[in-house]
C-alpha positions, 0 to 999 in steps of 0.5 A: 542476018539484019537485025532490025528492033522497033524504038520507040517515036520519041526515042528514035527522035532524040537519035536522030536529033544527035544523029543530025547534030553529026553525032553517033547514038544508039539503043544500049543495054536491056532494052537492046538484049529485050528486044532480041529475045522478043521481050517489051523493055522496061526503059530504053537508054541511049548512049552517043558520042556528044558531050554533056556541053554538046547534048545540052546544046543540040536539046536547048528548048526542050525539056531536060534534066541534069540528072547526072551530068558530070558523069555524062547522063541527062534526061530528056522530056518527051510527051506525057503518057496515058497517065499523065507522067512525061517519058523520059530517056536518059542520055548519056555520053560514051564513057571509059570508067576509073578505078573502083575502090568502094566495090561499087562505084567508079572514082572517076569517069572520063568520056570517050568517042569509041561506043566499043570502049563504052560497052568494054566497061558493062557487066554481062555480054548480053547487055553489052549491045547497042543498036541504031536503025543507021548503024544496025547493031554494035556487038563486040563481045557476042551478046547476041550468040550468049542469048541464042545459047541463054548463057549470061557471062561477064565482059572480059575478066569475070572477077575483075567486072566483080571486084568493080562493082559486087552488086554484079553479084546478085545481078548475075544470079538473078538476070539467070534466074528472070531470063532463064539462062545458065550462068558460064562457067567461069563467071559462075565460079567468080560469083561465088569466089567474090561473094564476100564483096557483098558485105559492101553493097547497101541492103537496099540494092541487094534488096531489090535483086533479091526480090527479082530473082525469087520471083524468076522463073529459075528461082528455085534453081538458081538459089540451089547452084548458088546457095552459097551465094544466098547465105552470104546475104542471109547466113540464116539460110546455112542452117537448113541446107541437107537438113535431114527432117526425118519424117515420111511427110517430106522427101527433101531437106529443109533447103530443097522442100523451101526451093519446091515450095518457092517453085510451086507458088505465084510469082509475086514478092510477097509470095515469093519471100514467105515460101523462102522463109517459111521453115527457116526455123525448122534446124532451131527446133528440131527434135526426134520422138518415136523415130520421127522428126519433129518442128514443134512451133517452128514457124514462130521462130521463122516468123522471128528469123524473116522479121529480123531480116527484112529489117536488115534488107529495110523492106517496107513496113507493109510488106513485112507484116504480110510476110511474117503473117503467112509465115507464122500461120502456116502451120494451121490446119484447116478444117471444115469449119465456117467458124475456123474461115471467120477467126482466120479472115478476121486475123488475117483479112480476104487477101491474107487468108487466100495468100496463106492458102496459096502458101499451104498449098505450095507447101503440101506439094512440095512434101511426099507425093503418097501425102499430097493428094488428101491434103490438097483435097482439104485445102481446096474444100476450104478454099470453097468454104471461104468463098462460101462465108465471103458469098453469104456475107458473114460477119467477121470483123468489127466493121462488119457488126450490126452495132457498133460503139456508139450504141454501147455508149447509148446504153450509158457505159461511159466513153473507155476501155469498157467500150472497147471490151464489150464490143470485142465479146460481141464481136467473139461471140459472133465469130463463135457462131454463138450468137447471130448478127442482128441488130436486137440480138447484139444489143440484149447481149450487150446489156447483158455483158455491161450488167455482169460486169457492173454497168450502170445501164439505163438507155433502152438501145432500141429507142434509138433503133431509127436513122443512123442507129447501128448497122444493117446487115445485107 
């Protein structure tokens, strides 16, 4: 059967701006194996048998960039898109690779006319294609029968395309765990026999694959069949793997609940990263009273153990606060209580209270089937009493208080601490229910709060109740 893919104009243009020139070029890799399966491909590469020299020569006039030229690749400029940035195509000499002596990057690279030799020295076969409207497609080593078998296996020897290059590693398990294919067994064993070599990849690189393979939809089982795998890049996993909990409200271990709960959740990284490290400190503080298991504050230590290691994998500041947010809150109970909504939405915001339900809920139905369905109950009643609190514009942070410091500045308490202080009881009292949001309400409570604490008050604050004065409350 012909297999035909649709490239992109400007890709297409540059083929055939090669093809004219009299050389060979081609689609290669991930968008090759994208397209076959029916995917949008992220980027499209192209690889031709033109030199560095040839190729600067054939797009003189056109914008390029040198991105990597001794080792064959430039960047071809082409129109800007919807957003105003250029699209880009690199472009790159077919290639033959030396030795690999760091684990991760060719000593030296040599060119070669032979596309085969090219996609000889490329990791999985199913990112082993290439692919021109003239010559239809190159596949030398059956990545398209591995995609109809949704198998993902090395190019030749496994443990010779692993000892290359050990970031294959990750991106085996995590290309099994997007694509939903199964790993071929003897690239699979490879895997886990190198594991190791992963010691010599940057924790950014393993990073990002990390961050891949969790938010796949095989993420639950690709972590159990390479569990091994995981723990060489986070040994504090170890610990939980056939944890036994001892108690009725769970019918896995430690590990197999964490994979349910990764399952159970969205597929976004933040998500994703706090389901894995939620009960990471379960082993840490396990204990047995009256014939049951208990954790008694583990999730303050898996907060510690998911803060230490996203720092090691140097994730961003951002996404670590969120993270270790979710993970150290998700132990609360939520309870009926519009005042419970307004503590949480002011410790943790809109966004980070509905993810930490979201988590709470991947919790509870990864637990005992006998339990789920009272606890999700609570949860969606709560859920509905956030909406609530959101709808009727309640109060629950300082941004939102009809007066702000400035009106306690007014009441003559000099500019400080004391400032601040007052303001936070304000801000308590109303998150409390004890004291409602309006204007005249706060500022009497105020002068209340500065008297019993020895302030020389002497500004009446409603004097100043006109334009600008304080906040109104909608």
């Amino acid at each position: 059967m012909k297999i035909k893919i649709s490239i992109p104009p400007e890709a297409q243009r540059i083929i055939r701006e090669l093809e004219a020139a009299g050389f060979r070029a081609f689609v290669v890799g991930g968008c090759v194996r994208d397209s076959l399966m029916g995917r949008e491909p992220d980027d499209w590469d192209i690889c031709t048998d033109a030199s560095p020299a040839e190729m600067l020569e054939i797009f003189e006039g056109r914008r390029v960039i040198e991105t990597g030229l001794k080792h064959g690749t430039l960047t071809v400029l082409g129109s800007r898109n919807d957003n105003g940035a250029w699209e880009s195509y690199e472009v790159t000499t077919f290639r033959i690779d030396g030795d690999y002596s760091d684990n991760r990057h060719p000593d030296s690279v040599s060119f070669t006319r032979e596309i085969e030799e090219d996609l000889s020295r490329r990791d999985f076969t199913v990112n082993a294609m290439a692919y021109s409207d003239k010559e239809g497609l190159i596949d030398p080593f059956g990545g398209a029968a591995d995609i109809q078998r949704k198998i993902i296996r090395c190019v030749g020897e496994p443990e010779t395309r692993f000892n290359e290059d050990a970031l294959r590693i990750m991106r085996c398990i995590r290309f099994s765990s997007v694509l939903g294919f199964a790993v071929e067994d003897e690239t699979g064993k490879a895997a886990v026999k190198l594991k190791s070599l992963l010691d010599n990849i940057a924790a950014e690189r393993i990073r990002v694959e990390l961050d891949k393979l969790l938010c796949g939809d095989g993420a639950p089982r690709v972590l159990r069949e390479y569990r091994d795998v995981i723990a060489q890049i986070i040994p504090e996993v170890k610990e939980a793997f056939d944890f036994d909990q001892q108690t009725p409200y769970h019918v896995y271990d430690v590990w197999e609940h964490t994979l349910h709960v990764v399952g159970n959740i969205e597929q976004e990284p933040v998500l994703r990263l706090a389901a894995f490290f939620h009960d990471l400190g379960k082993p840490d503080v396990f204990s047995v009273r009256d014939g049951r298991g208990h954790f008694y504050r583990h999730e303050r230590v898996s907060e510690e153990y998911a803060r230490t290691i996203m720092r090691r994998l140097k994730y961003d500041n951002e996404t670590k606060e969120k993270v270790c947010a979710l993970v150290e809150n998700h132990g609360v109970v939520f309870r009926d209580s519009e005042k419970q909504v307004r503590r949480l939405l002011n410790k943790l915001g809109e966004e980070g209270l509905r993810d930490l339900i979201r988590l709470e809920l991947a919790d509870v139905k990864s637990q005992a089937p006998q339990f789920t369905d009272e606890r999700i109950e609570l949860i969606s009643n709560f859920s509905r009493l956030v909406d609530k609190v959101l709808e009727d514009e309640q109060c629950f942070s300082m941004k939102d208080l009809a007066v702000d410091g400035k009106d306690v500045l007014n009441m003559g308490i000099k500019q400080g601490p004391e400032v601040g202080r007052i303001m936070n009881c304000l801000l308590d009292k109303v998150l409390e229910g004890e004291l409602e949001n309006e204007r005249e309400a706060l500022i009497s409570e105020a002068r209340r709060i500065a008297r019993s604490r020895g302030g020389n008050v002497d500004a009446d604050l409603n004097a100043d109740a006109g334009e600008g004065a304080g906040k109104q409350i909608h």
